[in-house]
C-alpha positions as CSV (number, residue, x, y, z in Angstrom):
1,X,-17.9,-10.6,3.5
2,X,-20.1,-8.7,1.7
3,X,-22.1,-5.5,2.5
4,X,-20.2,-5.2,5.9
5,X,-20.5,-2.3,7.9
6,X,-17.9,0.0,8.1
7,X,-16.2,3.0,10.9
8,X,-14.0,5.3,10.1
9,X,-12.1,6.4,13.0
10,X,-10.9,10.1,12.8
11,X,-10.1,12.5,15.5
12,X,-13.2,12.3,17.7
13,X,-12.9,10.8,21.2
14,X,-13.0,6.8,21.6
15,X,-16.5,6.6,23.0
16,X,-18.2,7.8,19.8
17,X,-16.5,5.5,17.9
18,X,-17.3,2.5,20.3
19,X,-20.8,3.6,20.5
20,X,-20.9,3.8,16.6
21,X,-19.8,0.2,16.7
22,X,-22.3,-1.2,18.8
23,X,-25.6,0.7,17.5
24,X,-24.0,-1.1,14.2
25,X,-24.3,-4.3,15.8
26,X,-27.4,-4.1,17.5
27,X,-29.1,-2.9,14.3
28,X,-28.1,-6.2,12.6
29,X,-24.9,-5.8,11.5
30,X,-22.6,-9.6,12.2
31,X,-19.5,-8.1,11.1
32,X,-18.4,-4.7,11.5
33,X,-15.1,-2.9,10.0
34,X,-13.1,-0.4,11.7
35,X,-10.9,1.3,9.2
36,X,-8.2,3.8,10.5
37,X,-4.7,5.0,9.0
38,X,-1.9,7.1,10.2
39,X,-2.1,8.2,13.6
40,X,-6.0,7.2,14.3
41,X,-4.6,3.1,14.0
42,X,-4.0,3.3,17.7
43,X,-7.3,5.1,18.1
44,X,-9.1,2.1,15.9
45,X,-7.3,-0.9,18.1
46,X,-8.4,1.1,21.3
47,X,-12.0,1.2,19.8
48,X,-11.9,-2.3,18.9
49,X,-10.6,-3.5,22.7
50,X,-13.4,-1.7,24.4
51,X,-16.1,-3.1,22.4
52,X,-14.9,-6.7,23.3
53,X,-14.0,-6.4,26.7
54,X,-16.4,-4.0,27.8
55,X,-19.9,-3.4,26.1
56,X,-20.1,-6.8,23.5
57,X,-17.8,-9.8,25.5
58,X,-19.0,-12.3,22.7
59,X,-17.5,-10.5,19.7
60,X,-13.9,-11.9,18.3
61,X,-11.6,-10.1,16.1
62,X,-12.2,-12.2,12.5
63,X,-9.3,-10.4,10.6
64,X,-6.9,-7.8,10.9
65,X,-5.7,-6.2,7.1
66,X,-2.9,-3.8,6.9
67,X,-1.9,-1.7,4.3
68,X,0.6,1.3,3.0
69,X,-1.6,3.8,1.6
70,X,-0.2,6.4,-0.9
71,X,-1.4,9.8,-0.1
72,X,-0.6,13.4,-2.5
73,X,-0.8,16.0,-1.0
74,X,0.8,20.4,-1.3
75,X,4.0,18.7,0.2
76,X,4.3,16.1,-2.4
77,X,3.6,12.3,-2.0
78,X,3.8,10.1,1.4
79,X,2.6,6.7,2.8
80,X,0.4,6.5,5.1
81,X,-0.1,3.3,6.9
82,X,-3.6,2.0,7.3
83,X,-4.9,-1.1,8.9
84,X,-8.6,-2.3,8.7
85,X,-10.2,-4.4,11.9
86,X,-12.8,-7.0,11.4
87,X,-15.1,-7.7,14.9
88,X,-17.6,-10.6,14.7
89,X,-19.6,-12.9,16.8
């Protein structure tokens, strides 16, 4: 799986991140990654659903990887948990 695409899924609303998807996909891309952690993961499985169901019907989910991420920060250290979607036709 190399060179795969990759979005990162911050704060913005759903819809950019699902259009960032598919241009990805139309440009070429066969697999695209949607990486999220702490609170965006919901935001990145939402994402991921409306691609399939609504704009690309024949893309699958290839892999889903979760992870505990260590993050350092003022307040000292934390883990952050991050999880990493794989869609593909």
């Amino acid at each position: 799986m190399e060179n795969d695409d990759v979005v990162y899924i911050g704060n913005k609303p759903v819809m950019n991140y699902v259009l960032a998807v598919v241009t990805q996909f139309n440009s070429g891309a066969d697999n695209v990654v949607i990486k999220a952690r702490g609170r965006a993961i919901s935001r990145a499985v939402d994402v991921a659903e409306v691609v399939r169901n609504r704009f690309m019907t024949d893309l699958s989910v290839k892999d889903i990887l979760i992870s505990t991420e260590k993050i350092t920060s003022e307040r000292g250290e934390s883990n952050v948990s991050a999880i990493e979607i794989t869609l593909g036709k």
